[in-house]
N, C-alpha and C positions, 0 to 999 in steps of 0.2 A: 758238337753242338750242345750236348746235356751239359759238358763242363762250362761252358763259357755260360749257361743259363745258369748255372750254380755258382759262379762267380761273380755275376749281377747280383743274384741274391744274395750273397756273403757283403757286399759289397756296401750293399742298399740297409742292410740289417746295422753294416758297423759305423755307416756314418747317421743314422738316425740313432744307434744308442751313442755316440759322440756328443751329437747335437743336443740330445735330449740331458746328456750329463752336464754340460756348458749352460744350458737354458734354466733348464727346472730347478733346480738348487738358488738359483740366483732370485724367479720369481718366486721363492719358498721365502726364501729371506726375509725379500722385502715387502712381501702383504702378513706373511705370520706375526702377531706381536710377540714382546719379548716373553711373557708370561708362558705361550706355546711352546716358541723356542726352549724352554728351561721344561718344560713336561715333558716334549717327543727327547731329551736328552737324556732325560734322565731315564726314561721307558729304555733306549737304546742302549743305556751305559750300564744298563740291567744295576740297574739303583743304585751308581756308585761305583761299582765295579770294576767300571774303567774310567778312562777320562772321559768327562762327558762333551768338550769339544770333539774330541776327534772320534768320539761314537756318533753325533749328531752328522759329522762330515760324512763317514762311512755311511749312514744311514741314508742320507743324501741320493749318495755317490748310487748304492746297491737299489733305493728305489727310484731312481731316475734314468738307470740303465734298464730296470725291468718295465718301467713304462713305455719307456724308448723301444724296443724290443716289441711288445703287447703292440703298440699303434701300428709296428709296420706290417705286423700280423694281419689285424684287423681290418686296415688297408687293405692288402694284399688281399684279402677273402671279398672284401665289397668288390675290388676292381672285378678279379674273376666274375663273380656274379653278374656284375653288369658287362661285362664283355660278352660272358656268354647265352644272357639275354636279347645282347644286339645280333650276335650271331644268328639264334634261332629268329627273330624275326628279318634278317636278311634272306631265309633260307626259306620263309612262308612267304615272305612278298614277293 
């Protein structure tokens, strides 16, 4: 029973960071102007360094899975919360 709860979990964790790397990148795109775009690249390609396309991608990529990851966290803490709110007030009425 604990394995199949940790396999939901594993489960729930890798397709929200999926999703969140498919999604967030895309809306980063296309609201950041170009001028942005050309700063966080260059902050990323540690001034040069490397390419600053594919450090911008990477950068993307690493902070959109870590966002991804954070929500279903924080989720996951709201739900309990209120689950176990409803709980105790089932158990007082």
């Amino acid at each position: 029973m604990k394995d199949m709860k940790r396999t939901k979990k594993v489960i729930v964790y890798i397709l929200a960071a999926i999703l969140s790397f498919l999604i967030i990148p895309e809306i980063l795109i296309r609201t950041l102007s170009g001028e942005a775009l050309v700063s966080i690249s260059t902050f990323a390609s540690l001034g040069g360094l490397y390419s600053p396309l594919l450090a911008l991608i990477i950068f993307f990529a690493v902070s959109s899975l870590l966002f991804g990851v954070l929500a279903v966290y924080v989720v996951s803490r709201i739900y309990r919360a209120v689950k176990r709110d409803k709980g105790n007030e089932l158990r007082l009425g």
